[in-house]
C-alpha positions in Angstrom: 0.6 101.8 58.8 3.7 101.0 57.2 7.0 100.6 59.4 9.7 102.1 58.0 13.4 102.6 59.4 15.6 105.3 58.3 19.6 104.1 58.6 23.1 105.4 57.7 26.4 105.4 59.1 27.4 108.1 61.1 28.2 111.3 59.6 25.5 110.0 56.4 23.0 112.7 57.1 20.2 110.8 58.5 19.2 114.3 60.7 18.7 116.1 57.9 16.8 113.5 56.1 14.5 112.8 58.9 13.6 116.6 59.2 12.3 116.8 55.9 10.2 113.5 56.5 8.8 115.7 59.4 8.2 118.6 57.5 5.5 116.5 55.3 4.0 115.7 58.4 5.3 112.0 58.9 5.9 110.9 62.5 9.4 110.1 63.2 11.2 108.1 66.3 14.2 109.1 67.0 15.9 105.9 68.2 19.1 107.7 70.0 17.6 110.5 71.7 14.9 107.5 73.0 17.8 105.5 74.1 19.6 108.1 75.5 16.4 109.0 77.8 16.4 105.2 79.2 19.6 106.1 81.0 17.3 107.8 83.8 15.1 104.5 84.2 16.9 103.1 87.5 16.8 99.7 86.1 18.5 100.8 82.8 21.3 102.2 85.6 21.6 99.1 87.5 22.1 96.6 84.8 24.2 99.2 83.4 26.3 99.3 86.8 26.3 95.2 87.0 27.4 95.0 84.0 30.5 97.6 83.5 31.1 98.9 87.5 30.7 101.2 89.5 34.0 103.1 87.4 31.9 104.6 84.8 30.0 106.7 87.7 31.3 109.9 88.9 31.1 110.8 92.4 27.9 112.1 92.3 26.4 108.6 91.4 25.9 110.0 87.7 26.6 108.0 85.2 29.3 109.1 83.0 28.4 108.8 79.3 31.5 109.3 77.8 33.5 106.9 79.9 30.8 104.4 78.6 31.0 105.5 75.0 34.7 105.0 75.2 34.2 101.3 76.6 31.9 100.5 74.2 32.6 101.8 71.4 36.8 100.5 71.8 35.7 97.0 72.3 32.5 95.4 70.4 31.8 92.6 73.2 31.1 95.6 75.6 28.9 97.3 72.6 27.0 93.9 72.6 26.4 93.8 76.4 25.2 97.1 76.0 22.4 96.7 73.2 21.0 93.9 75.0 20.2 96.1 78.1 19.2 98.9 75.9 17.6 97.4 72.7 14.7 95.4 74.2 13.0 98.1 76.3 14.1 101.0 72.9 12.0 98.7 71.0 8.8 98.3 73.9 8.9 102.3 73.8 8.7 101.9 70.2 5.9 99.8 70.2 3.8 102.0 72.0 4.9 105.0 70.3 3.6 103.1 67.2 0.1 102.5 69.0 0.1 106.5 69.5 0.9 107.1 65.7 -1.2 104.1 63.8 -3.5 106.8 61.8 -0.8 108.1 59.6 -0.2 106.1 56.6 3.3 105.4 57.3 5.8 106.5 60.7 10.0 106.7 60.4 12.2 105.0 63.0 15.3 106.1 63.1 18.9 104.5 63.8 22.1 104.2 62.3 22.5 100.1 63.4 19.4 99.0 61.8 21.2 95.9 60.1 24.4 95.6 62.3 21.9 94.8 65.6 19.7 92.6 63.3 16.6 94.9 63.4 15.4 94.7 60.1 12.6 92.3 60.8 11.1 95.0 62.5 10.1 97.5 59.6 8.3 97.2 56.6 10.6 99.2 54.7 14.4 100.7 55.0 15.8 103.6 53.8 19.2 104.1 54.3 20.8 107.8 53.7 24.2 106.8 52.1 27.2 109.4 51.9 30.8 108.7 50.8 33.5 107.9 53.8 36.0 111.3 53.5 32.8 113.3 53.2 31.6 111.5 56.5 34.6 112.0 58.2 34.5 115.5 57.9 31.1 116.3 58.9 31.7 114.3 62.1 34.7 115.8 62.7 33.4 119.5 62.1 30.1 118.9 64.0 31.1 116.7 66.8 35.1 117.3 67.6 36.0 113.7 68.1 39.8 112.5 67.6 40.6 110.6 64.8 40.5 107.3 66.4 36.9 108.1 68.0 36.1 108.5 64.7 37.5 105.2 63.2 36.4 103.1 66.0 32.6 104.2 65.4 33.1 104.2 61.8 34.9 100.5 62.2 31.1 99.3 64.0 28.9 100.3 61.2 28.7 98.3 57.9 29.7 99.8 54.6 27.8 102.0 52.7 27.5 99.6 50.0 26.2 96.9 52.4 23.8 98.7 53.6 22.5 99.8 50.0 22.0 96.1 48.6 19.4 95.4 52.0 17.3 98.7 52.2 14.5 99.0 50.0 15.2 102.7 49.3 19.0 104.7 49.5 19.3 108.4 49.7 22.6 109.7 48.6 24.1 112.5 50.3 26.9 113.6 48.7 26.8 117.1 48.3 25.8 117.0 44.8 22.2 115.3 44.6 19.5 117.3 46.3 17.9 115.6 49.3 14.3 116.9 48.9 13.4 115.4 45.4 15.1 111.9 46.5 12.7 112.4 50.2 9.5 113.4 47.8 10.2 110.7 45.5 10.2 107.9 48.4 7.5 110.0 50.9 5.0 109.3 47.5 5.5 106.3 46.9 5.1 105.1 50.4 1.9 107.4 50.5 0.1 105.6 47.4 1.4 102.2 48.9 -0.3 102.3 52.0 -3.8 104.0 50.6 
C-alpha cells in the first residue's frame, strides 16, 4: 500500500478534496478529527494540564479548546509543546489504522502541517491542495467566523503555498477556476497503476 498525505493551508480545500478520494473508495485518515478525539485519553489531559495549567480548564474540569487554540496558535513555542504531546500517539493511531486498511492499493492521511511538523518521512507520496491567500481568507472567514487576527496568526504557522508545491509530489489547485475532480482522477490513476 502506498502512503500518501494530503496537505494544504488552511482555507485550501483539503475537505473537499478528500471527499472525492473517498468517493472512489480510497480510505482516508482524517488527522484533526483523530487528534481532536485524543483530548478524551486522560493522559493526553494530564500532560496537557502540566504543561499549560490548570487555566485552560473550566470549572467543570473540561478542557477548554478555544482557550488552548488561542495559546497556541498566538505563540509558536506553546504550538510546539503541543505537537509533541499530540503528534506521537496521532501517528501510533495512524499506524494501526494503516494495519486495518493494508488491502487497498493506496490510503490518504490527511493534515494541513505535513511539512511544517516534519512529517513527510512518513508518506510515500504528498499531495498538497493549493489555493491562492485572498481566496483562503475568505472561505475561512465565511465558514468558520474567526477575526482577522485568528485568521493571520493560523495563516502565519503554515508555509506558503509555493513552499509547499516544490516538496509534494502532486498539487491540486483550487482556485475556483480548475475543476477538482479531473485533477483528483488524474492523481487517484496514477497512484492505482503505481501500486498494481
Amino acid at each position: 500500500m502506498l502512503k500518501t498525505a494530503i496537505t494544504g493551508n488552511i482555507g485550501s480545500g483539503k475537505t473537499t478534496v478528500c471527499r472525492i478520494f473517498e468517493s472512489l473508495g480510497v480510505p482516508l485518515f482524517y488527522a484533526d478529527a483523530e487528534a481532536k478525539k485524543l483530548y478524551s485519553d486522560a493522559s493526553v489531559i494530564e500532560a496537557v494540564k502540566k504543561a499549560f495549567g490548570e487555566g485552560i480548564f473550566d470549572a467543570n474540569k473540561e478542557l477548554n479548546k478555544q482557550k488552548l487554540a488561542a495559546i497556541v496558535f498566538g505563540d509558536s513555542a506553546s504550538l510546539k509543546t503541543l505537537n509533541k504531546i499530540i503528534h506521537p500517539r496521532l501517528m501510533e493511531n495512524y499506524g494501526m489504522w494503516l494495519k486495518k486498511n493494508a488491502a487497498y492499493p493506496y490510503s490518504i492521511h490527511e493534515a494541513a502541517v505535513i511539512f511544517e511538523n516534519h512529517l513527510e518521512n512518513y508518506f510515500d507520496i504528498i499531495i498538497n491542495v493549493s489555493a491562492p491567500e485572498d481566496i483562503r481568507y475568505n472561505r475561512i472567514k465565511n465558514r468558520d467566523g474567526f477575526s482577522d487576527m485568528e485568521i493571520k496568526n493560523r495563516m502565519r504557522r503554515q508555509w506558503p503555498n509555493e513552499r509547499k508545491n516544490k516538496l509534494a509530489d502532486f498539487v491540486i489547485v483550487n482556485d475556483g477556476r480548475r475543476f477538482l475532480i479531473p485533477q483528483v482522477m488524474e492523481i487517484h490513476k496514477k497512484l492505482t497503476q503505481k501500486n498494481t
